[in-house]
N, C-alpha and C positions, 0 to 999 in steps of 0.2 A: 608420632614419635615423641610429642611431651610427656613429661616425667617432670615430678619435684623429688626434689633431694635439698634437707639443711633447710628448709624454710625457702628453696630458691627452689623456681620454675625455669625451667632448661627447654628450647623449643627440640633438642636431639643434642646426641651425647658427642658433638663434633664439634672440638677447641680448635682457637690456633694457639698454638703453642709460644711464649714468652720466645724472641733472639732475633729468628731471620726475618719478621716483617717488621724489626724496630719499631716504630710508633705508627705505623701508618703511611707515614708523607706517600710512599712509592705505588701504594697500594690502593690510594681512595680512587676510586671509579673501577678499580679491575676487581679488587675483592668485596660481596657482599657481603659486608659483617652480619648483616643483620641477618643472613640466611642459617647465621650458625650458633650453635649453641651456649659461646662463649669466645670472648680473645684475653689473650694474657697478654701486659703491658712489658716490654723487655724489660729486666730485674734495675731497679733505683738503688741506689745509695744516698746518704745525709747530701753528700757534695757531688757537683760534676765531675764526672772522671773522661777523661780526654783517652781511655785504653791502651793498648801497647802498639807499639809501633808498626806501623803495615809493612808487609802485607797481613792483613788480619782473614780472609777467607780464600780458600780455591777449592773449586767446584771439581771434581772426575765422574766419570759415570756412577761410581755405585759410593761414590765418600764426597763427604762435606768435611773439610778440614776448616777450622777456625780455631783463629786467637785474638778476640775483640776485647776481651778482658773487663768486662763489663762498662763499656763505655756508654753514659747514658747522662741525660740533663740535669741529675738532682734532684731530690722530693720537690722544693718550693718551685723552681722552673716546670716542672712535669704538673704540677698542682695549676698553676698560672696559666701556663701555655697549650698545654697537653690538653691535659683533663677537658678543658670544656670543648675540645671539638667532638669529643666522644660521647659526652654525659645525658645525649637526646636521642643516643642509638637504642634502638630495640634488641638487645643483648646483652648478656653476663658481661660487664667488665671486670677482669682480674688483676688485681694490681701483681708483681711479682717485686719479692723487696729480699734488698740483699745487706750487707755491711759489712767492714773490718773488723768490728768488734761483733761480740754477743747483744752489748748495748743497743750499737747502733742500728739493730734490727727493731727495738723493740720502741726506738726512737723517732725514728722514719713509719714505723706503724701507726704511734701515735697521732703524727700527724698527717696520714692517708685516712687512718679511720674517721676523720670529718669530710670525707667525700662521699655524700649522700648514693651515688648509683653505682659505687665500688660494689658490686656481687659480692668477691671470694677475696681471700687474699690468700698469695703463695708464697712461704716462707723459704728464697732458693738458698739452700746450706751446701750446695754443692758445684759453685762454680770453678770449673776446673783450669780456667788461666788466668787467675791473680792468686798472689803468695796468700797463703794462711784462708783459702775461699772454701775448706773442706770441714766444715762446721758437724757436717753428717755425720763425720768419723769420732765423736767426740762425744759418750754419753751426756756428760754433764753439760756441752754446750747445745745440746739438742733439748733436754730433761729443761736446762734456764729458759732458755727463747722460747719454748712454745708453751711452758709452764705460764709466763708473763706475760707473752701475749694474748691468753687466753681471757686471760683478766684488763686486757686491752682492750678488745673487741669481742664481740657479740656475733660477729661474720666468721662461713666457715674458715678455717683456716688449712691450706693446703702444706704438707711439707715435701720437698723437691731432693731427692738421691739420688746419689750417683750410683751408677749401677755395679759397680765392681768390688768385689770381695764378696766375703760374708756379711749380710747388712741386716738381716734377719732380724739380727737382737738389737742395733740400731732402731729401725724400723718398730719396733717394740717399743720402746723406750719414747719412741714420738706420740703413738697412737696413745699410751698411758698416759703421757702429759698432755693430752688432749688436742693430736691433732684428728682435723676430721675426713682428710684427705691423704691419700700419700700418690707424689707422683712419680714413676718410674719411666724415665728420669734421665737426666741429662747426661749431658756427650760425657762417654769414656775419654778417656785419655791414650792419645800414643802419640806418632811423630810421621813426619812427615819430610824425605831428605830430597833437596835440590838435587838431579844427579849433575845436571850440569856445570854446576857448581860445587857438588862436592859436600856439601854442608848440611846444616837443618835450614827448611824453609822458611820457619818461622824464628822470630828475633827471642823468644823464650825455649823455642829447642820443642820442648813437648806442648802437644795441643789440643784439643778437644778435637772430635769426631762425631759427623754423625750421618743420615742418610741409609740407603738401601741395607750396606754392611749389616747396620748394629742390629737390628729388630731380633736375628736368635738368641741374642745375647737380653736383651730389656726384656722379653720377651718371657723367656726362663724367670727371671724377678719377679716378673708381673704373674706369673704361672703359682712361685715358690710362695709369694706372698701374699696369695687369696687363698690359697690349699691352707695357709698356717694360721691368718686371721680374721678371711673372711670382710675383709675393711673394704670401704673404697676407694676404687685407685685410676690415678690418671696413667693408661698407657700412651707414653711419648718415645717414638724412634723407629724409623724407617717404615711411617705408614704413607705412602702413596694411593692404593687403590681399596674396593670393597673389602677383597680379600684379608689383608693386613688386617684392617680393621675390624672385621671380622676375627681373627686370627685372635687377635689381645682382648676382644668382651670375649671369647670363647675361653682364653686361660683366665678371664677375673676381672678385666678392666671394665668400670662403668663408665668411662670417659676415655675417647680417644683423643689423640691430641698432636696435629699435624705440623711439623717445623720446616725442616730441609726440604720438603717434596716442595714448598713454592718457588724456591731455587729454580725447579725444571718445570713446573708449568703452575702460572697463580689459581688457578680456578681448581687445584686437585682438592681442596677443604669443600667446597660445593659441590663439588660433582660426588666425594663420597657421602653427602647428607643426600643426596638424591637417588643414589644407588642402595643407601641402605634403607632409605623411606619404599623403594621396589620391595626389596629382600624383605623386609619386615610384612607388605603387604603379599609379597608370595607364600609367606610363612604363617598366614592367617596372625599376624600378632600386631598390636595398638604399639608395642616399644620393646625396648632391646630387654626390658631387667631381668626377663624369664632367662636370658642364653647368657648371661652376666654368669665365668665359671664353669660353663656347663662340661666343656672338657677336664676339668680337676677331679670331676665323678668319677670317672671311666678310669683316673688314674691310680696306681697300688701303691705311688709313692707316701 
């Protein structure tokens, strides 16, 4: 199942996904990073952000609702403290880096980009529960930050959408200022109402989403937007099993990318590099790149 892509060797196309494993703490002895092909670091900012008031997650069968607002230690604390419990593993690290500003993306890059076993870096422009977190929607703030980042770093650079609207010409506008990844992409947005109480559940009212629900929805993007550019793309949202994952290299994705499913069991990131290391060997195929798309052929759109 190895593959290079970007100058980087990938042992299989199986991420975890930048949010629900935070940094690890909950996760070392149940999940083997090292079996997979990458982990994304939840999104940084310049400063610590302390997020929005809880309740920030609640689990239902087929939704992940969360409004954690991007609560995370800060570059220099995640540089300090983080970083070297991870920097000896046998895997892609990917930093994911978020800001307030345009700037402070490309500030907080500056100084990730002196961490020697940082893989990739993800530029998240679409986080859906802090004010002004929708960078995606904004040609010219999209066209800045990955324009300057580029000349930051030498590492691929991943850019992170949210999946709603028309993002087409967005998405456009990344790949041309050089991004070399696009991932589709983080929790929609909707709501989620207390009945018992009457109200919204969450302290901001609207919240991000994700889990089983969303995948026809990401799903289409990830479809819409290898039919139009051909680029590669991380598909993220509601992959639990073979299937799924399957399902997103078939419309275009070269990278699956597993988030909410370890909500409901931590070993589903493993067991689908194992299921697809099967499938590939029943398929007489060395790796996925051949079926990267293969369903956009077939299609008239």
């Amino acid at each position: 199942m190895k593959f290079k892509a970007f100058n980087v060797d990938f042992k299989n196309p199986v991420i975890l996904a930048s949010g629900p494993w935070w940094y690890g703490e909950e996760y070392f002895g149940k999940i083997d990073f090292q079996k997979l092909g990458g982990i994304t670091f939840k999104s940084l900012t310049k400063n610590e952000r302390i997020g929005n008031p809880p309740p920030n997650i609640l689990i239902e069968d087929f939704v992940v609702y969360n409004s954690v607002g991007l609560k995370n230690p800060g570059v220099e604390k995640f540089i300090k403290e983080i970083y070297p419990k991870f920097e000896n593993m046998d895997t892609n690290l990917i930093c994911s880096i978020a800001g307030h500003s345009e700037d402070e993306f490309l500030e907080n890059l500056e100084k990730l980009n002196n961490l020697e076993k940082i893989s990739l870096f993800e530029l998240n422009l679409s986080c859906p529960n802090v004010e002004g977190g929708l960078f995606c929607y904004n040609k010219f703030s999209i066209k800045y930050i990955v324009e300057n980042a580029k000349k930051i770093t030498k590492k691929p650079i991943i850019v992170k959408f949210a999946p709603e609207g028309e993002i087409l010409h967005f998405i456009e506008i990344a790949l041309n200022s050089g991004s070399d990844i696009i991932n589709l992409g983080n929790s929609p947005i909707g709501i989620k109402i207390d009945v018992e109480n009457k109200k919204p559940y969450f302290h901001r009212v609207f919240c991000g989403y994700s889990g089983k629900a969303v995948k026809p929805l990401i799903l289409k993007k990830v479809f819409e937007t290898y039919k139009a550019f051909k680029c590669p793309i991380i598909g993220l949202g509601g992959i639990f099993d073979i299937n799924d994952a399957l399902e997103y290299i078939f419309a275009g994705a070269m990278f699956v990318s597993i988030g909410s499913a370890i909500y409901y069991d931590y070993k589903i990131p493993e067991k689908i590099v194992q299921d697809l290391e099967n499938y590939l060997k029943k398929e007489g195929l060395e790796s996925h790149l051949s079926l990267i798309g293969i369903a956009t052929k077939s299609s008239s759109l």
